[in-house]
Structures are given as C-alpha cells and as structure tokens.
DODRENKOL-802289 format. One record per residue (C-alpha): residue in three letters; x, y, z. Coordinates in pm, whole numbers, padded with zeros to 5 digits, always signed. Example, Ala and Ser with C-alpha at 12.3 -4.5 7.8 and 13.67 -1.06 7.14 Angstrom:
ALA+01230-00450+00780
SER+01367-00106+00714
This chain:
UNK-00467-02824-02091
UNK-00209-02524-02193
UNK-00212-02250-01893
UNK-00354-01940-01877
UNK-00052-01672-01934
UNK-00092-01403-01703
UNK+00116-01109-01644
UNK+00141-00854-01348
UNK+00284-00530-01418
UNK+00454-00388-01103
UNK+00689-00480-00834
UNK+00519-00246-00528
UNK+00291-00437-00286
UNK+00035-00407-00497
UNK+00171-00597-00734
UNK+00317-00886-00549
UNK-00008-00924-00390
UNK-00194-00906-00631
UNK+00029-01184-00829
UNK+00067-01376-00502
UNK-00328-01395-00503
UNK-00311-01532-00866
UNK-00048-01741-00802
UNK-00189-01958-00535
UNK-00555-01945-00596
UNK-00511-01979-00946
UNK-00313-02311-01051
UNK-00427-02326-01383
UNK-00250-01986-01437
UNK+00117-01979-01531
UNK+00199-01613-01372
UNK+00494-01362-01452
UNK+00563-01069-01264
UNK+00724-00768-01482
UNK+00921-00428-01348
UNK+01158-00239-01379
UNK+01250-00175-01040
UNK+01202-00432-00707
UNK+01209-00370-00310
UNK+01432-00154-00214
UNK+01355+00012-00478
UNK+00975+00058-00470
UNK+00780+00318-00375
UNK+00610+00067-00132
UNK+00985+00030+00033
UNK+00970+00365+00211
UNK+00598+00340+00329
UNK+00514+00389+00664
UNK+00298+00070+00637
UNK+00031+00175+00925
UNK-00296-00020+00918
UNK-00548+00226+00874
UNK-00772+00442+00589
UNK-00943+00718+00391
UNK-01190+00695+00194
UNK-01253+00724-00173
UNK-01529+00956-00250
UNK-01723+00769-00529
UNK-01650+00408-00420
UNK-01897+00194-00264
UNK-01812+00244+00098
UNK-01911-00157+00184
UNK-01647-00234-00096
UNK-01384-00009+00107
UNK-01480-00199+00408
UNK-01418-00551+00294
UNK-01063-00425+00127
UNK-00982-00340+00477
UNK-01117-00614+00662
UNK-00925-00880+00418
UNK-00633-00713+00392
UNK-00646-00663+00807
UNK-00648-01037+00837
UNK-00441-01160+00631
UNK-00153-00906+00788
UNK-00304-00968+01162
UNK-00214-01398+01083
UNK+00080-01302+00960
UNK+00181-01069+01262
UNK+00079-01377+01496
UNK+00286-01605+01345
UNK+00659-01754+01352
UNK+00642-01524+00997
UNK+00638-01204+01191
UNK+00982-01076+01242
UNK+01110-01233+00873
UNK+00781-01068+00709
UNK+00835-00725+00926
UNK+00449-00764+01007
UNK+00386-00631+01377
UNK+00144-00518+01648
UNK+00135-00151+01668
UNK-00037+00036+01920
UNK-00094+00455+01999
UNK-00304+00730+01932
UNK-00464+00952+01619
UNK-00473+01329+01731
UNK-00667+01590+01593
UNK-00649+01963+01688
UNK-01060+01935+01646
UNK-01291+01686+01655
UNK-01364+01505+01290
UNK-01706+01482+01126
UNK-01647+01083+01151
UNK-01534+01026+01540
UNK-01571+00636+01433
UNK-01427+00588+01111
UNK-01551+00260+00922
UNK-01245+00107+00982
UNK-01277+00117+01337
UNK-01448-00181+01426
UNK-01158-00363+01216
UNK-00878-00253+01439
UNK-00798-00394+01806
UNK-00926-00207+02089
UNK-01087+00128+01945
UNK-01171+00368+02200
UNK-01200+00739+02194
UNK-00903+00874+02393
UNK-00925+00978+02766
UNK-00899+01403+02878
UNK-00589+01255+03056
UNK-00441+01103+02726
UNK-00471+01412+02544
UNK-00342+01653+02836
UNK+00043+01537+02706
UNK-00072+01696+02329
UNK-00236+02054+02451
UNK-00272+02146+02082
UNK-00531+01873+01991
UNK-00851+01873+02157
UNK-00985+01496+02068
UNK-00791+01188+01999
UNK-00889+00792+01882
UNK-00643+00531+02063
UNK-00639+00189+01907
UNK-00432-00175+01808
UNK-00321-00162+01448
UNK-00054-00325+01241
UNK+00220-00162+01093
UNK+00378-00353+00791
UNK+00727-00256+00671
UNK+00775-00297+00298
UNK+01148-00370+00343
UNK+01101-00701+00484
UNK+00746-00777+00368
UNK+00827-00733-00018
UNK+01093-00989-00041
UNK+00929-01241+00170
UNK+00593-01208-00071
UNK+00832-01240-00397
UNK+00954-01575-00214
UNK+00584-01683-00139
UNK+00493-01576-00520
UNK+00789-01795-00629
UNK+00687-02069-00414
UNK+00356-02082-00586
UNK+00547-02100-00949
UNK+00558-01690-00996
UNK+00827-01606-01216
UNK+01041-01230-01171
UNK+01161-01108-01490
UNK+01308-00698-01438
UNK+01204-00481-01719
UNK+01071-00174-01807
UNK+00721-00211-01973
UNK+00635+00105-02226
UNK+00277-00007-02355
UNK+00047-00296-02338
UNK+00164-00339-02678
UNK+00437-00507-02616
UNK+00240-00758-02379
UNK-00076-00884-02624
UNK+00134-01173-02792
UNK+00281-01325-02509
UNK-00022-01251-02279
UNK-00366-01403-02242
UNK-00463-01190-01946
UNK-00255-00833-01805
UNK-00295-00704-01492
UNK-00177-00380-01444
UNK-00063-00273-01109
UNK+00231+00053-01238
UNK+00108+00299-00992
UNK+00182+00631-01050
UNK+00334+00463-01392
UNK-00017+00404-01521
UNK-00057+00732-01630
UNK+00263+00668-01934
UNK+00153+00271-01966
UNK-00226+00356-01979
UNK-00286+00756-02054
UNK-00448+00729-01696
UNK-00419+01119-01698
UNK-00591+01122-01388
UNK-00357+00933-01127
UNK-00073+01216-01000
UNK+00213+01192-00762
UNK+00154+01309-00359
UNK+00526+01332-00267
UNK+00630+01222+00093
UNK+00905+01254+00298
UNK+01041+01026+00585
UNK+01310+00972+00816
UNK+01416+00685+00958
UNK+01529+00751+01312
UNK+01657+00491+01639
UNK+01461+00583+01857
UNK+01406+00239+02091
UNK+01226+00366+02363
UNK+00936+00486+02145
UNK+00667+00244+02186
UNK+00348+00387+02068
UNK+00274+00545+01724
UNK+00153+00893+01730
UNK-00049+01049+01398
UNK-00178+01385+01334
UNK-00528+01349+01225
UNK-00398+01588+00925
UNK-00191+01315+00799
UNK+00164+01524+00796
UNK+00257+01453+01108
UNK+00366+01138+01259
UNK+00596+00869+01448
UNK+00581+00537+01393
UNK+00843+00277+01551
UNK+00885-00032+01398
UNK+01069-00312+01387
UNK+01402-00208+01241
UNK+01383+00192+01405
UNK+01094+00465+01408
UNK+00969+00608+01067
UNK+00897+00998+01125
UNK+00732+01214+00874
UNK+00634+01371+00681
UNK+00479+01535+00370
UNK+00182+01555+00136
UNK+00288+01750-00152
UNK+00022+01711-00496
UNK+00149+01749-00847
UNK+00528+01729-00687
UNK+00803+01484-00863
UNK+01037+01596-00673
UNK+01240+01248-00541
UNK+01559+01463-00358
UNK+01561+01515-00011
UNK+01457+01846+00118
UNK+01617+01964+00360
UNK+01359+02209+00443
UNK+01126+01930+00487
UNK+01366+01781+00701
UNK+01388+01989+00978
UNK+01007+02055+00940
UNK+00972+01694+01037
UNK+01175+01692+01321
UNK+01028+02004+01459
UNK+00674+01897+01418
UNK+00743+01563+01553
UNK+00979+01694+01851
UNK+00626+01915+01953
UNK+00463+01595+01993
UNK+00746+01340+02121
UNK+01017+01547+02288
UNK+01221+01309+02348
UNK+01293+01282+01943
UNK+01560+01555+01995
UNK+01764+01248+02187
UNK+01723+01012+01847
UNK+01933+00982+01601
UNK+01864+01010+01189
UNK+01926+00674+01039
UNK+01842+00738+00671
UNK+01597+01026+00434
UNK+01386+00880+00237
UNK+01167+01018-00068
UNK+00881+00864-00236
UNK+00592+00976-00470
UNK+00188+00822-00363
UNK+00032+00664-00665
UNK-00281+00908-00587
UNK-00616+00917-00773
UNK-01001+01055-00656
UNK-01101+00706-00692
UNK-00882+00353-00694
UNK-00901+00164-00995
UNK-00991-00162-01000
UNK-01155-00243-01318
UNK-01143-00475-01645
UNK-01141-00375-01964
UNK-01086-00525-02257
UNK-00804-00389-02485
UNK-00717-00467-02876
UNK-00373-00536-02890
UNK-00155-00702-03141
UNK-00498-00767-03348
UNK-00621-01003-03070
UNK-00841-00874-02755
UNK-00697-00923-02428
UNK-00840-00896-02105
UNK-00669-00590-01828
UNK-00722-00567-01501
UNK-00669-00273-01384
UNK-00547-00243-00974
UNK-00360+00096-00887
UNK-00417+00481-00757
UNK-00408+00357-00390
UNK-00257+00657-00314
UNK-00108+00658+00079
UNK-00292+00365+00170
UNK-00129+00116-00062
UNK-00013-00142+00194
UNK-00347-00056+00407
UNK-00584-00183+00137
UNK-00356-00408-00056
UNK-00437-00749+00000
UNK-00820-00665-00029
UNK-00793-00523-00327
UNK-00555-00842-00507
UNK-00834-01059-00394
UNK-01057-00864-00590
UNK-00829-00837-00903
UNK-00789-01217-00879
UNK-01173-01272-00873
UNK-01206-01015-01177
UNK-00903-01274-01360
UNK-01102-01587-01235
UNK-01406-01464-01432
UNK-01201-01402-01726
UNK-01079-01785-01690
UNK-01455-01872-01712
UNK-01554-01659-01987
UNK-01240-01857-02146
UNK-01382-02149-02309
UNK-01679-02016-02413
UNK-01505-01730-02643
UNK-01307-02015-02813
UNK-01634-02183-02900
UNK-01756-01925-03147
C-alpha cells in the first residue's frame, strides 16, 4: 500500500506538534514538514511558554478544556522526565495578580494546574496595587530548547524538514494528498484568512538567578517569568502592529513595570530584546475543508490563530488536527471506489 502524503505547513510549535502527532500516530502517513523559517527563528522561539489560558469567545468551552488538559500532560511527563532540561520543559511556580478581582476567580483551567489556591492577604501585602491574586504550579515551556528536540522526535518518527517558503496551496495539490496548514499569522497571505492579525510583543531576556517564582499581571502586559536558561520579562500587547524592531520605549516600560513588582530586577542584567508578532484571531481555527487544487480536491486542515497561547494549547489542538487527518485516511478508500 502507497502512503498517504501529508504535508504540514509551519515550523512554530504548532506545527511540529501537530506533524509530530501525525508522525507517530499515523504510520501509514509519509509526513513532510514545510517553512521558511525554523527555531530560532519562529515566532514560538521568543514565547514566554507559561502554562495557562484565555478563552475563545465562540468555541465550545469543553473543547478549550480538553486542549488544555492534553496539552498539560503531555508537557507535565515531559517536565518529569530525564527529557526535562534537553526539552527546556519545567515546573514553574508563583502568582497571577490583578488590581481587582476577575468575573472568573476560578478559571477553567484551574483544576488542570498543580496546587490552585486563591492567594493569602499576606501574599498580596508585597503587591499593594492589586487587591486579589490566584497562586498556583504551572509549566513553563521554552521554545528554544523544546522546538529542536520535537523536530528530532518528528524525525525519529520518519518526518522529513524541507525549508521553503510556501505562497499558495497551489503549489502543494500535486505532490499532496492531505495539507495541513499551521502558517500562523501567515495564513492570512497562504489562505485570505483576513481575519487572523498580528498582537506584537515585546520581551527581555534578563539573569536574574535568584528569581524563583513567576509573577503575571492579570492584564497580561506585565510579567516575570524565570526559566531555565534566565528570566523572560515583558511585555506588550499591541493589535494591528508589524512592527518586529525593538522599542526602546517599550523597553524601559518593561523594566519599570516589572521593577514595581520585583525590585530587585534593577540588580539584573539584560541578556537579549526580543520581538515577536501573536498569530491572533476571535476564534482558533481548527477546521477541514476541502479545497480544488491542481483540478484534484484535496483535503486542509486548518490549525492556527492561537494567538498568545500557542505553546499553552498546542499539543491539544495537534491531537485534534491529527484525528480530523485520520478521518480523512478513512474516508480514503471509499472516494477511490466511485
């Protein structure tokens, strides 16, 4: 029997999950994975990689939930393995802050995390601006390391890498039985998605080794999170902005907001800047469609518009985009019938 061609478009952890998840559930696939740029290079490289979520307004909210909870397992094995420190998959514990109380004190990721607790009045004394707080066990996943050890795991599993731009699906239909599209922000040129738009964020990578705990605003601009190789500060969340040079303006912004809520920052010094734009959409896609290309009809599976919680929700969404392939696989044989 021939094998199913199947090609992933994108080299951000959506992508090499998603083609991982083909890959190894999938053996009667033969699976290539197409971009034209890789880790470090990604905007999954510069991601703060923190284990928790929002939510998308018109998606089934149990559907949210299992993203989270399979993509929260599959990093939490990871993180208690001999993997860990090659994989840059850790433990990561601190607190969420908010200057008032949210509508949703217990999030529905909360029961997914380690150890969720609202925080004590003695917790929050240290933050006087912020009048409630959630403290809690998450992971924090950092695309540096974990991006070249899933391209070795896709390899392992018979994944070939080719680097190249993609334009159109055009250019796919004759050497593709099945596309899976996972471009990002790059959707909206490859697929007319005019509805997926760049949040641009700024980060600083700072060595800062006594920093133990993560700290995030509950407004999502503010925050410190040390990892494994120094503590990613930030940040921004700027819509409609391309904008991939460093702002200085930003910069200090950052480490003035962040000094407010870990003084001791003034004592660390700034490793690298980093710039990257959030593949941002009301809702995630994660869809099939079937496309006429190159006068025969191929099967896309759509998987992008993750937004900031890209390496939150990743894995939970590739096993869906794998399932949504597997039912193409058994649709297969009947089409060739007719």
């Amino acid at each position: 029997m021939t094998s199913v061609k199947v090609v992933v478009v994108g080299a951000g952890v959506i992508g090499f999950s998603t083609a991982v998840c083909i890959a190894e559930a999938l053996p009667s696939c033969s699976v290539t994975l197409l971009s034209e740029k890789f880790s470090p290079d990604t905007t999954s490289d510069g991601a703060a990689g923190i284990m928790f979520t929002g939510e998308f307004p018109d998606i089934p909210l149990e559907r949210q939930r299992l993203w989270f909870k399979d993509s929260f397992d599959h990093l939490l094995a990871i993180a208690q393995s001999q993997h860990s420190p090659e994989a840059g998959v850790m433990l990561s514990s601190g607190w969420q802050i908010f200057k008032e109380a949210p509508a949703d004190k217990f999030p529905f990721w909360s029961e997914f995390v380690i150890g969720f607790r609202l925080m004590t009045d003695r917790e929050l004394r240290r933050f006087p601006d912020h009048t409630f707080g959630q403290a809690f066990t998450t992971i924090k996943c950092e695309c540096a390391s974990y991006l070249p050890w899933l391209e070795n795991r896709f390899k392992r599993a018979g994944g070939q890498v080719q680097q190249r731009k993609v334009h159109n699906l055009q250019e796919l239909g004759k050497s593709y039985d099945i596309i899976v599209n996972c471009s990002g922000l790059g959707s909206k040129q490859l697929v007319g998605d005019t509805q997926v738009y760049p949040v641009r964020g700024q980060v600083l990578k700072v060595e800062a080794p006594w920093l133990q705990h993560f700290i995030r605003d509950g407004d999502g601009k503010t925050y410190i999170y040390p990892g494994i190789h120094g503590a990613t500060v930030g940040g921004t969340r700027q819509e409609g902005d391309w904008r991939l040079e460093v702002d200085e303006g930003d910069t200090k912004s950052i480490l003035e907001r962040c000094g407010r809520l870990e003084p001791s920052l003034s004592k660390a010094k700034v490793l690298s800047e980093w710039v990257g734009l959030r593949p941002s959409r009301r809702n995630l896609r994660l869809e099939r469609e079937v496309v006429q290309l190159q006068g025969r009809q191929v099967p896309v599976i759509h998987n992008y518009g993750h937004g900031g919680w890209g390496v939150t929700l990743a894995w939970g969404t590739a096993l869906d985009a794998m399932s949504l392939v597997r039912q193409c696989l058994s649709e297969k044989p009947a089409r060739a019938k007719l």
